[in-house]
PDB file with SEQRES, HELIX, SHEET and CRYST1 records, atoms N, CA, C and O in Angstrom:
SEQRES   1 A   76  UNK UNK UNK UNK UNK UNK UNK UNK UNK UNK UNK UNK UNK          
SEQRES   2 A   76  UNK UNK UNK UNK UNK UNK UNK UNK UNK UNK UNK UNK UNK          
SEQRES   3 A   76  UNK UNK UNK UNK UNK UNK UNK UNK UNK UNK UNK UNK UNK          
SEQRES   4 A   76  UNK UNK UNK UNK UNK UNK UNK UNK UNK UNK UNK UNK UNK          
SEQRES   5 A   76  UNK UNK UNK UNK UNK UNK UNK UNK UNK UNK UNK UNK UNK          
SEQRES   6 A   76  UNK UNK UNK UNK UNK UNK UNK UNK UNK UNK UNK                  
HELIX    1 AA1 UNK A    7  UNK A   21  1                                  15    
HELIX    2 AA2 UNK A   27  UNK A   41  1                                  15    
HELIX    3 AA3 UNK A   42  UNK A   44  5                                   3    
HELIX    4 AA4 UNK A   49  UNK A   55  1                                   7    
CRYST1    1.000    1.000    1.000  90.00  90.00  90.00 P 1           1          
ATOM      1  N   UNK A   1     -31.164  35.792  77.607  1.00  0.00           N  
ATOM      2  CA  UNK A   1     -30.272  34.937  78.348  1.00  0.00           C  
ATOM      3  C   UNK A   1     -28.951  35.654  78.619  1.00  0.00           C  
ATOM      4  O   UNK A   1     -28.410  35.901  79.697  1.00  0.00           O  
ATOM      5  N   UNK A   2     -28.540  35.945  77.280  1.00  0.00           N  
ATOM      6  CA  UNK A   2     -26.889  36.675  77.278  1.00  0.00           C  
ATOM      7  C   UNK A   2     -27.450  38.427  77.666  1.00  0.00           C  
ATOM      8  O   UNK A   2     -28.451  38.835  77.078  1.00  0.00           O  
ATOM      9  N   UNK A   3     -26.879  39.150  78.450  1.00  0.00           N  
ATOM     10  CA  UNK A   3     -26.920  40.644  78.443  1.00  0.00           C  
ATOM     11  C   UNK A   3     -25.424  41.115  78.000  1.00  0.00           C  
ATOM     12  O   UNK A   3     -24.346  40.544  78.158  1.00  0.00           O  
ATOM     13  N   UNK A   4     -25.735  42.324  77.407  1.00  0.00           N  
ATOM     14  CA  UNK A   4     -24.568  43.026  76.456  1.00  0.00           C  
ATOM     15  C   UNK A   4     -23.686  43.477  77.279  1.00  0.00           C  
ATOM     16  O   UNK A   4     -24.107  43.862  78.369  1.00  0.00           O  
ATOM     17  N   UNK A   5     -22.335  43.552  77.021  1.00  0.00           N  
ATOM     18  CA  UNK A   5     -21.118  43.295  77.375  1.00  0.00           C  
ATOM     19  C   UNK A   5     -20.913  44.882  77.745  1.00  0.00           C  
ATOM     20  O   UNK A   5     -21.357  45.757  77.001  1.00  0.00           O  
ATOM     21  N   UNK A   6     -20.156  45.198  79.035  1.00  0.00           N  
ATOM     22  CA  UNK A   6     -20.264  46.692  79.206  1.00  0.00           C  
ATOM     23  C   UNK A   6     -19.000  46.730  79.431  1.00  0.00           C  
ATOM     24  O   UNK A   6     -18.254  45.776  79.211  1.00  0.00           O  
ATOM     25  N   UNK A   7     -18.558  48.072  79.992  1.00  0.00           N  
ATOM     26  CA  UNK A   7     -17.101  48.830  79.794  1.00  0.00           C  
ATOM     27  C   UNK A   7     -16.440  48.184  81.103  1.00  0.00           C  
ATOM     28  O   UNK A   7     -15.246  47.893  81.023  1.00  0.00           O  
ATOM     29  N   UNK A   8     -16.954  47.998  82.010  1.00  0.00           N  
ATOM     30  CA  UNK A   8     -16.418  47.193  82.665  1.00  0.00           C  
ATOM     31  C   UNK A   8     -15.904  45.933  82.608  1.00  0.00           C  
ATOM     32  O   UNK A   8     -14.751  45.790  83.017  1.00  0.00           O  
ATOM     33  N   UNK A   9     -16.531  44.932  82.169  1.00  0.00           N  
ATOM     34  CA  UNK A   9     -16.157  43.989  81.677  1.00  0.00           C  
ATOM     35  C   UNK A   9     -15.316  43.436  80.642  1.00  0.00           C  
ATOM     36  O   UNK A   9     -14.565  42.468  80.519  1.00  0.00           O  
ATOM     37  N   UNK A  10     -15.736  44.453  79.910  1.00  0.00           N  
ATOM     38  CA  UNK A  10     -14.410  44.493  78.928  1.00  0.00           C  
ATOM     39  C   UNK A  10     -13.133  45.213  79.768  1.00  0.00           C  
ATOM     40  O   UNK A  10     -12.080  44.586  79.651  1.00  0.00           O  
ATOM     41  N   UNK A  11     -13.082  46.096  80.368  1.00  0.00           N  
ATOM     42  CA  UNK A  11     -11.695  46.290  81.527  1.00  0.00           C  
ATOM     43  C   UNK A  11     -11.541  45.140  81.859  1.00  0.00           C  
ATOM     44  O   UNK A  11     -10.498  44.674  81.401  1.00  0.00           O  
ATOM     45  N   UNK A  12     -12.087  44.491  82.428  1.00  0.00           N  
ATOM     46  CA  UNK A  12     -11.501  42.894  83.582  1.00  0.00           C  
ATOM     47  C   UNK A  12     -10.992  42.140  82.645  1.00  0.00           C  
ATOM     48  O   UNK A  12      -9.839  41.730  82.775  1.00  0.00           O  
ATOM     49  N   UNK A  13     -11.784  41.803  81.481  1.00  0.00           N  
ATOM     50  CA  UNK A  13     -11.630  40.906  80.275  1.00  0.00           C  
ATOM     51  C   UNK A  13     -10.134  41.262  79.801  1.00  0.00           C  
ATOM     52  O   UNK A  13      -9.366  40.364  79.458  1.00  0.00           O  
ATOM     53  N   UNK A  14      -9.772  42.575  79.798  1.00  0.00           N  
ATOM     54  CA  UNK A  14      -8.491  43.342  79.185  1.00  0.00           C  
ATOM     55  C   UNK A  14      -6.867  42.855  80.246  1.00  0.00           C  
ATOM     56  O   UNK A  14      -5.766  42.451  79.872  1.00  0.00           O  
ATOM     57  N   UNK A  15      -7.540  43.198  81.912  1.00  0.00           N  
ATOM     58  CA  UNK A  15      -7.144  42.996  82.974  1.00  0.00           C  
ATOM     59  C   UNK A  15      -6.055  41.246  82.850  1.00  0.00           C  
ATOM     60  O   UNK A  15      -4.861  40.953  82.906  1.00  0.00           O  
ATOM     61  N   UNK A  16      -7.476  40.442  82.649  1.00  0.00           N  
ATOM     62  CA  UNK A  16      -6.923  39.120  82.976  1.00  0.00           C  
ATOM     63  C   UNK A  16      -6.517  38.924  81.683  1.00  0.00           C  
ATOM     64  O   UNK A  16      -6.661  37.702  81.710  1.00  0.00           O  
ATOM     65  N   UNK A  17      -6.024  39.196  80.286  1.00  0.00           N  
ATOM     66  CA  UNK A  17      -5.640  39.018  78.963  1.00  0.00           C  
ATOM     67  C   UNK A  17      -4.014  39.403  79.320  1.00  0.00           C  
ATOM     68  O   UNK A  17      -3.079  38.640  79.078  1.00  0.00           O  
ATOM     69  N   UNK A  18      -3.873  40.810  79.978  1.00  0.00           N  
ATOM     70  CA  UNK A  18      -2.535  41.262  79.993  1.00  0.00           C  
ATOM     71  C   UNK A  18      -1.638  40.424  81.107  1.00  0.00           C  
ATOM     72  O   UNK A  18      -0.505  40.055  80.797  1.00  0.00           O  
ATOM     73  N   UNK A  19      -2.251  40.108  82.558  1.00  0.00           N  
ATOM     74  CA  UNK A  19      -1.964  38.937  83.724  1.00  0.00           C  
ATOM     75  C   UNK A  19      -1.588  37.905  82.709  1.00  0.00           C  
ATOM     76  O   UNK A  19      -0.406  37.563  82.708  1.00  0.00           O  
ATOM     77  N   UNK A  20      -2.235  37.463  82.020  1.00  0.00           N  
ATOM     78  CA  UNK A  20      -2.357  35.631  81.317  1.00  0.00           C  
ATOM     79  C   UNK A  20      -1.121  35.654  80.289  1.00  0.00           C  
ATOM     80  O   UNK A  20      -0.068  35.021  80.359  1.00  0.00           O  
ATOM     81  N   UNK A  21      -1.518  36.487  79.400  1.00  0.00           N  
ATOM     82  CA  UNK A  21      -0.526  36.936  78.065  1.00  0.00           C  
ATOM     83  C   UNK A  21       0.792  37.724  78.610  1.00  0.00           C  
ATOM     84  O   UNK A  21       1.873  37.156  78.454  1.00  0.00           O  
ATOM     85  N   UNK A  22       0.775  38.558  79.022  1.00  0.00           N  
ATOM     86  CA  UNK A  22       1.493  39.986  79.242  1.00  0.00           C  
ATOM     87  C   UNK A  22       1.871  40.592  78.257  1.00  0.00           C  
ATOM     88  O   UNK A  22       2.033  39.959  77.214  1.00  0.00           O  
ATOM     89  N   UNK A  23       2.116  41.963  78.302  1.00  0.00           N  
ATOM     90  CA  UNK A  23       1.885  42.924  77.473  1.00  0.00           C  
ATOM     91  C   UNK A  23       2.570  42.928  76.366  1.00  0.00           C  
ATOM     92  O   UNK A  23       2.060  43.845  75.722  1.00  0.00           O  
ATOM     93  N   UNK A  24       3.515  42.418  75.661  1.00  0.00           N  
ATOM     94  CA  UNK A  24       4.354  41.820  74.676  1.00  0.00           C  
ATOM     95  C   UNK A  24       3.573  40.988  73.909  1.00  0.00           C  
ATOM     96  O   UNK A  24       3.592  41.284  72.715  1.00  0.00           O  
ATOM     97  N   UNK A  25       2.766  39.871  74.262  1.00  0.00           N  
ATOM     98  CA  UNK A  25       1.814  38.982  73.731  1.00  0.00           C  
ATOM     99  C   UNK A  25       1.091  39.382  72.805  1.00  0.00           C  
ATOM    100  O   UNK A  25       1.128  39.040  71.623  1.00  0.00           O  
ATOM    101  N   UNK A  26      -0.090  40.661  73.686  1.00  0.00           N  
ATOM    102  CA  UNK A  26      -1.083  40.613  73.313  1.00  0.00           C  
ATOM    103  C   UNK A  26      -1.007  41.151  71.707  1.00  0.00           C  
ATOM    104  O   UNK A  26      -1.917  40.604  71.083  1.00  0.00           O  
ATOM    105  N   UNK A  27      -0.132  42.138  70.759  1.00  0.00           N  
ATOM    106  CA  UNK A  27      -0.694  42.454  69.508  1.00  0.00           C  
ATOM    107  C   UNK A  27      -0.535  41.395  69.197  1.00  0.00           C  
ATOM    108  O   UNK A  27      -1.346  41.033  68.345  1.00  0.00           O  
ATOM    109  N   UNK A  28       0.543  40.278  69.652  1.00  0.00           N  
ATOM    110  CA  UNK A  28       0.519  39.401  68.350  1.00  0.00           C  
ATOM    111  C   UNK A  28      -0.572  38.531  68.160  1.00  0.00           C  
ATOM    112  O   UNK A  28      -0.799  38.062  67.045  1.00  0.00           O  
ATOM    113  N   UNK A  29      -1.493  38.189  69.454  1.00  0.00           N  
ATOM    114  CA  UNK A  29      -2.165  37.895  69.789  1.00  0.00           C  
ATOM    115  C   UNK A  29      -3.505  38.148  68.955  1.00  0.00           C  
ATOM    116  O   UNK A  29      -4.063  37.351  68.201  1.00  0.00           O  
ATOM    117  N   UNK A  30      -3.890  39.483  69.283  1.00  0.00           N  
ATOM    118  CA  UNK A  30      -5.073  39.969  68.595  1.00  0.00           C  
ATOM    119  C   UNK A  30      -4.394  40.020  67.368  1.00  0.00           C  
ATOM    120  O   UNK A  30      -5.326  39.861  66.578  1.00  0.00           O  
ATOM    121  N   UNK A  31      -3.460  40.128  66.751  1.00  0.00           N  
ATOM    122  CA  UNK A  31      -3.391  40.184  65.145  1.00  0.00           C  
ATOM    123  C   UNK A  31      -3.576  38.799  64.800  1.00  0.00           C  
ATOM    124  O   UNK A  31      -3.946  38.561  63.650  1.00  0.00           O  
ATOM    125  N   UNK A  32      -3.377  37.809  65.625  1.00  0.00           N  
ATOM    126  CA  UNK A  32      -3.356  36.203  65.119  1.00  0.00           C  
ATOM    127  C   UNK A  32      -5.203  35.664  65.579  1.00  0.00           C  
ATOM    128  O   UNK A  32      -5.507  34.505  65.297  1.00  0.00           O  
ATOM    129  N   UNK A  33      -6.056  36.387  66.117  1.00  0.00           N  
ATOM    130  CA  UNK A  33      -7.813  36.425  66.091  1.00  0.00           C  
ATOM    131  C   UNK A  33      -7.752  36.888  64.823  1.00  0.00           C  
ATOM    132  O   UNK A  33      -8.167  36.166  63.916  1.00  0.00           O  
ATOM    133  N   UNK A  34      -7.134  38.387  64.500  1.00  0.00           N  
ATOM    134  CA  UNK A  34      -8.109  38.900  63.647  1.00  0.00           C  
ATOM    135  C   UNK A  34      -7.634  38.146  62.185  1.00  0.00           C  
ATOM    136  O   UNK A  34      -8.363  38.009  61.203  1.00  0.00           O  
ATOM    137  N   UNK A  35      -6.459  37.773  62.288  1.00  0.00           N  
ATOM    138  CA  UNK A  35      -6.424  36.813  60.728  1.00  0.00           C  
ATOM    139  C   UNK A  35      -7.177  35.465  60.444  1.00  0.00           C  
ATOM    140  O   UNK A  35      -7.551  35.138  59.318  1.00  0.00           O  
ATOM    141  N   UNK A  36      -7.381  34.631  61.708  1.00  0.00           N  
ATOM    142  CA  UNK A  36      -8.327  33.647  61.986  1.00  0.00           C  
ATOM    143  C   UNK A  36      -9.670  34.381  61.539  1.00  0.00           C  
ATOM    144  O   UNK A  36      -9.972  33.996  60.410  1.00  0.00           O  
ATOM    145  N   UNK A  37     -10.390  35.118  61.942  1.00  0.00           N  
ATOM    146  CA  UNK A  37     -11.542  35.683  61.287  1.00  0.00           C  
ATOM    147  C   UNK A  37     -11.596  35.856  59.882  1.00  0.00           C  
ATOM    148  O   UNK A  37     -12.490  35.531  59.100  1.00  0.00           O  
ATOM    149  N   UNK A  38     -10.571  36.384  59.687  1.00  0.00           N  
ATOM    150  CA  UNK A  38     -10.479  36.960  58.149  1.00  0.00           C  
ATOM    151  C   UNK A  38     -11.033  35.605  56.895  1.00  0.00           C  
ATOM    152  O   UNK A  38     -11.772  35.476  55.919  1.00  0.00           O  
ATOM    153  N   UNK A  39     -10.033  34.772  57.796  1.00  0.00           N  
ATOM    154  CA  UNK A  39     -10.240  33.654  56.802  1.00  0.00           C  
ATOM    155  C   UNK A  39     -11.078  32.579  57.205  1.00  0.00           C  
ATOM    156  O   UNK A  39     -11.031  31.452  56.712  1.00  0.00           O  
ATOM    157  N   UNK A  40     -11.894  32.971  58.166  1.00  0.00           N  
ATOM    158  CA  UNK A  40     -13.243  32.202  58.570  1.00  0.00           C  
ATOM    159  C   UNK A  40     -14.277  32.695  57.581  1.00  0.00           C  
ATOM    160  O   UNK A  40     -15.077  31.998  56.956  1.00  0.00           O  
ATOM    161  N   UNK A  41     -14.109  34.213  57.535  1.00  0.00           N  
ATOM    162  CA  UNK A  41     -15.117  34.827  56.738  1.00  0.00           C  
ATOM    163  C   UNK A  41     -14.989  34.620  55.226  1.00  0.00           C  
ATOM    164  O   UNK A  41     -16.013  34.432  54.569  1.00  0.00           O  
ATOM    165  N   UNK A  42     -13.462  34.652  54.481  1.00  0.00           N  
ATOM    166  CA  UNK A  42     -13.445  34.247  53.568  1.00  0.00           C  
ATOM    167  C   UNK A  42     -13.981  32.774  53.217  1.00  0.00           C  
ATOM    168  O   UNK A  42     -14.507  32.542  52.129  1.00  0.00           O  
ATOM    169  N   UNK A  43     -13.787  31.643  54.363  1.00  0.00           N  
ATOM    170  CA  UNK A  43     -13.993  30.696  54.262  1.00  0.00           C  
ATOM    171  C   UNK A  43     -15.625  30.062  54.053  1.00  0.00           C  
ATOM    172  O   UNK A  43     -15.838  28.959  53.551  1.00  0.00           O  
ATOM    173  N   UNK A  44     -16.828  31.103  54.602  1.00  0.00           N  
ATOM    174  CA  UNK A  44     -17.721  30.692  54.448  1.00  0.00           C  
ATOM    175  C   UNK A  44     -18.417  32.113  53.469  1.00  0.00           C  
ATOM    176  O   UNK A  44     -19.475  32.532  53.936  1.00  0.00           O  
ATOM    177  N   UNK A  45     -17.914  32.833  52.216  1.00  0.00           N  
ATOM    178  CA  UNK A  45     -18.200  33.120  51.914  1.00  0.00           C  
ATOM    179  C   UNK A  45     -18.082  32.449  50.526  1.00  0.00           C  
ATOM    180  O   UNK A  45     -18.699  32.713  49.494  1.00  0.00           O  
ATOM    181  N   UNK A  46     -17.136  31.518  50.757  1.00  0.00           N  
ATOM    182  CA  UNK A  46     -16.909  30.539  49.245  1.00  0.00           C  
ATOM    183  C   UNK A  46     -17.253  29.646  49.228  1.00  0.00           C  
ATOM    184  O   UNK A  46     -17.246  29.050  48.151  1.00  0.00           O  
ATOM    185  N   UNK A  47     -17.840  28.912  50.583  1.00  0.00           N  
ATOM    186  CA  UNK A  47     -18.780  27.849  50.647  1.00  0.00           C  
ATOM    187  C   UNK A  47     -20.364  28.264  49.793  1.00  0.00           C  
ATOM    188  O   UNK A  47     -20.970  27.503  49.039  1.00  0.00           O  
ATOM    189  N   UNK A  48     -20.811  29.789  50.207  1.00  0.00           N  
ATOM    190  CA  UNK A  48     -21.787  29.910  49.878  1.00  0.00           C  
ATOM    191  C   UNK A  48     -21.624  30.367  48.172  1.00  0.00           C  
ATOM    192  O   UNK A  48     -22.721  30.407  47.615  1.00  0.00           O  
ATOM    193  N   UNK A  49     -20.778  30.614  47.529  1.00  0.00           N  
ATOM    194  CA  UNK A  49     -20.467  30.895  46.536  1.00  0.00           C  
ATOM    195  C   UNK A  49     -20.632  29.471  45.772  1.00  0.00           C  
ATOM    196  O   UNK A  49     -21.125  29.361  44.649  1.00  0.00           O  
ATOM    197  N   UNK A  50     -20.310  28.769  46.288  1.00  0.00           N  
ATOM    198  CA  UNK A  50     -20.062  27.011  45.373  1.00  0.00           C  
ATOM    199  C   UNK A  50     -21.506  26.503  46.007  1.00  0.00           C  
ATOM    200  O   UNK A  50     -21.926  25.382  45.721  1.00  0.00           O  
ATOM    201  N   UNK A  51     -22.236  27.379  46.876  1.00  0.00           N  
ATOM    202  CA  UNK A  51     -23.966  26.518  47.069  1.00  0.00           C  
ATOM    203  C   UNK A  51     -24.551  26.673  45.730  1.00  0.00           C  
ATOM    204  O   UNK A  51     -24.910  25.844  44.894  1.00  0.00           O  
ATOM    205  N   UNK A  52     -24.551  28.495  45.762  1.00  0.00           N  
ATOM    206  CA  UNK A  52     -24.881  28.874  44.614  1.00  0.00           C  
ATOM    207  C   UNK A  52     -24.795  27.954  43.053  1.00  0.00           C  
ATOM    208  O   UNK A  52     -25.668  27.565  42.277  1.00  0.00           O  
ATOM    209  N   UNK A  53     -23.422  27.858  43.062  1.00  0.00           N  
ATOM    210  CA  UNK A  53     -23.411  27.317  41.831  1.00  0.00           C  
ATOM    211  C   UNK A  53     -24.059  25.828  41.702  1.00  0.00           C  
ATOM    212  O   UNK A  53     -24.822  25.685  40.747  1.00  0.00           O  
ATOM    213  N   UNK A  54     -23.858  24.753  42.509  1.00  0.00           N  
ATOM    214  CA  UNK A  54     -24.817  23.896  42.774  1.00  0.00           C  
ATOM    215  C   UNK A  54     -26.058  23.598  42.235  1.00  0.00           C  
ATOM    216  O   UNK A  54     -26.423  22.680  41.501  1.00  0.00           O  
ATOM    217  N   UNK A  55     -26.846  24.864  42.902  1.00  0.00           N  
ATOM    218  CA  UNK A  55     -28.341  25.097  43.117  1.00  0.00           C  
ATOM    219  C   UNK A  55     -28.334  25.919  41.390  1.00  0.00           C  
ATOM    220  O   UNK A  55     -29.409  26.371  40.996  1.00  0.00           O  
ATOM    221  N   UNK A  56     -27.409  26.013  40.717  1.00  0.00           N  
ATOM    222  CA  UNK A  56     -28.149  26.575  39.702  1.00  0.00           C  
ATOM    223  C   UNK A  56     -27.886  25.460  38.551  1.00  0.00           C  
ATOM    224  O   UNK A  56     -26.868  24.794  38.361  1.00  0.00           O  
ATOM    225  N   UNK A  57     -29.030  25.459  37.893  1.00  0.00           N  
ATOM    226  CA  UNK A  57     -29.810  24.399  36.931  1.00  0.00           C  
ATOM    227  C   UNK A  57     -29.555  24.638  35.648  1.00  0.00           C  
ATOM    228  O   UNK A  57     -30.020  25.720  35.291  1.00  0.00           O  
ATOM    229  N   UNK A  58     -28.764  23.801  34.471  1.00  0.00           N  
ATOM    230  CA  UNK A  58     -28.417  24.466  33.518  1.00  0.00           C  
ATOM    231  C   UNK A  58     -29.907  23.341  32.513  1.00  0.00           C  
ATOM    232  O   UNK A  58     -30.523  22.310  32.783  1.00  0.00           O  
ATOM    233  N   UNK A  59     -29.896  24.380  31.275  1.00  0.00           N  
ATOM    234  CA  UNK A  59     -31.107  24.143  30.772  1.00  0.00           C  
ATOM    235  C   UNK A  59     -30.952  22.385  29.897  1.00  0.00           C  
ATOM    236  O   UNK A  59     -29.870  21.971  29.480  1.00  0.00           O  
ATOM    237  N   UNK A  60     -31.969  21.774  29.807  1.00  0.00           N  
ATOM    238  CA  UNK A  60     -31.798  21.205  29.048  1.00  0.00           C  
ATOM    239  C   UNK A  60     -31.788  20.993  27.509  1.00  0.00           C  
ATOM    240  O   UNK A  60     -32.901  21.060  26.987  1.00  0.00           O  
ATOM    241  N   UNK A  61     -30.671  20.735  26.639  1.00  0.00           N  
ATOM    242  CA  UNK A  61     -30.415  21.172  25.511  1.00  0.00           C  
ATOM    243  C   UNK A  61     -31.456  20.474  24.541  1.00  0.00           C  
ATOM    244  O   UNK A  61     -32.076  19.426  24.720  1.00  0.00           O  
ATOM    245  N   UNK A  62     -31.470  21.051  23.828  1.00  0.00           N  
ATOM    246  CA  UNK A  62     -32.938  21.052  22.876  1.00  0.00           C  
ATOM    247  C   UNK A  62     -32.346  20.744  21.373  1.00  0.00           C  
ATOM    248  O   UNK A  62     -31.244  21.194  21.056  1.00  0.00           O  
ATOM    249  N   UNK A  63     -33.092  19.994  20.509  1.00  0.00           N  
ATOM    250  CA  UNK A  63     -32.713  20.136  18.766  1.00  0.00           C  
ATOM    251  C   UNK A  63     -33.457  20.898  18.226  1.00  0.00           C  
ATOM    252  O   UNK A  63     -34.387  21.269  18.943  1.00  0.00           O  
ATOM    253  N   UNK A  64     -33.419  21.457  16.826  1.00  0.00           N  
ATOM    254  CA  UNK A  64     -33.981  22.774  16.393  1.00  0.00           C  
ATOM    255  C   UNK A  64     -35.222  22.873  16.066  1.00  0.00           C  
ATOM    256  O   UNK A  64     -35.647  23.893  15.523  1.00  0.00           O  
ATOM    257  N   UNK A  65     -36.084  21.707  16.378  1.00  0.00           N  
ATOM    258  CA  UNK A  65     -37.613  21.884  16.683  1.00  0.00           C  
ATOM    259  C   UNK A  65     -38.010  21.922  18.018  1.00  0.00           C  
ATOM    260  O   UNK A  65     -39.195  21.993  18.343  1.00  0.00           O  
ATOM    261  N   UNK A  66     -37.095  21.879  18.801  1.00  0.00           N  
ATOM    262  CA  UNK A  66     -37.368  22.395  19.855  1.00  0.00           C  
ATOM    263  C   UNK A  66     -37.978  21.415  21.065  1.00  0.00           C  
ATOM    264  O   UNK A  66     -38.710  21.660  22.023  1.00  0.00           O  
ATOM    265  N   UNK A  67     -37.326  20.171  20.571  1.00  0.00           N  
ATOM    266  CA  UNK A  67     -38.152  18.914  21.475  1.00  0.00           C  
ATOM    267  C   UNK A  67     -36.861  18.563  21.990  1.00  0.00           C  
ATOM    268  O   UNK A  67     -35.808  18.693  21.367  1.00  0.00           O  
ATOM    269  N   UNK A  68     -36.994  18.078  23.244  1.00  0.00           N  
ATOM    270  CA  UNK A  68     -35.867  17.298  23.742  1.00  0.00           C  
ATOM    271  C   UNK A  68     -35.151  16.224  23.388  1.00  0.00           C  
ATOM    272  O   UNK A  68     -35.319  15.236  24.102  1.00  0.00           O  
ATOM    273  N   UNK A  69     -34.323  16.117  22.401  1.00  0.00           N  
ATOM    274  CA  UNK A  69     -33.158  15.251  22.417  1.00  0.00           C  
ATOM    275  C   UNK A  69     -33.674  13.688  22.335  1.00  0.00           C  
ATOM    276  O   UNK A  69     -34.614  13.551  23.118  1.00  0.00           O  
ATOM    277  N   UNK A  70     -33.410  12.645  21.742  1.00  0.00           N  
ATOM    278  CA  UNK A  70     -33.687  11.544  22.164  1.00  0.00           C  
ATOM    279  C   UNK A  70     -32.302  11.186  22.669  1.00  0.00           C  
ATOM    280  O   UNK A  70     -31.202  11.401  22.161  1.00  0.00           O  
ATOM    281  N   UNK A  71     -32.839  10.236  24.462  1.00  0.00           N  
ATOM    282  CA  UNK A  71     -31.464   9.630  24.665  1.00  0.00           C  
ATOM    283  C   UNK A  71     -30.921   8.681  24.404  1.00  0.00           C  
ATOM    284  O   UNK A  71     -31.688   7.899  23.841  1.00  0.00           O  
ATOM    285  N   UNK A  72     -29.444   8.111  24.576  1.00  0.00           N  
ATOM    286  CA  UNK A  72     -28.872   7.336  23.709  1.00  0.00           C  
ATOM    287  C   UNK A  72     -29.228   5.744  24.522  1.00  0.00           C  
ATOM    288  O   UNK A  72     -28.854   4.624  24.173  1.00  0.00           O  
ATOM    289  N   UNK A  73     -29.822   6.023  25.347  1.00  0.00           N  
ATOM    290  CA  UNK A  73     -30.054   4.832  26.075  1.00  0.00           C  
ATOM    291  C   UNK A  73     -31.576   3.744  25.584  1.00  0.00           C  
ATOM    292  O   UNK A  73     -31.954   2.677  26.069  1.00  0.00           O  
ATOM    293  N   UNK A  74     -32.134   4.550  24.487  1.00  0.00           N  
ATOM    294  CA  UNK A  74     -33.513   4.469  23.632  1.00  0.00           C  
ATOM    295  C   UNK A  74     -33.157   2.931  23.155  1.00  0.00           C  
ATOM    296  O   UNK A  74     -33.882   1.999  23.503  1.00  0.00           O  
ATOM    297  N   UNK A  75     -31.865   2.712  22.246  1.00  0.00           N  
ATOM    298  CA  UNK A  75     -31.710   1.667  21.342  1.00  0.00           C  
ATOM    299  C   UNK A  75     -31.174   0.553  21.831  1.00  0.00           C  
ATOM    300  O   UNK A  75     -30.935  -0.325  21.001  1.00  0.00           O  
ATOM    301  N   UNK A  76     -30.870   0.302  23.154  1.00  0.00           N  
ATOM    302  CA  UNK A  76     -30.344  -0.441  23.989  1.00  0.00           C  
ATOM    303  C   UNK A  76     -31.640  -1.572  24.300  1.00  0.00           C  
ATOM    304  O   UNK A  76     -31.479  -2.488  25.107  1.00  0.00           O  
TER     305      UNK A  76                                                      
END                                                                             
């Protein structure tokens, strides 16, 4: 569907950035994308960090014969 982006296009793309912005703009510009990324990426790398922990299953605790626990909800 999409075809890859060529040197031209990225000229025009550059073209109408400096017209729109002008040339003063643009570092602050691209420095204010590339910190938005930064912390997009940080942002879904700690989402997947806290899936992790989620998805992990802690054991169920055992007494020293090794049978599960009676619960306290038994005598009720």
């Amino acid at each position: 569907m999409f075809r890859q982006i060529g040197a031209g296009e990225i000229i025009l793309i550059v073209a109408v950035l400096l017209l729109f912005f002008g040339a003063r703009k643009l570092p602050d510009l691209a420095r204010s994308i590339g910190r938005s990324a930064r912390e997009l990426r940080k942002g879904l790398s700690g989402e997947d960090e806290e899936k992790d922990d989620e998805l992990a299953v802690d054991p169920v605790p055992t007494d020293a014969d090794g049978d599960e626990p009676a619960s306290d909800a038994e005598g009720s």
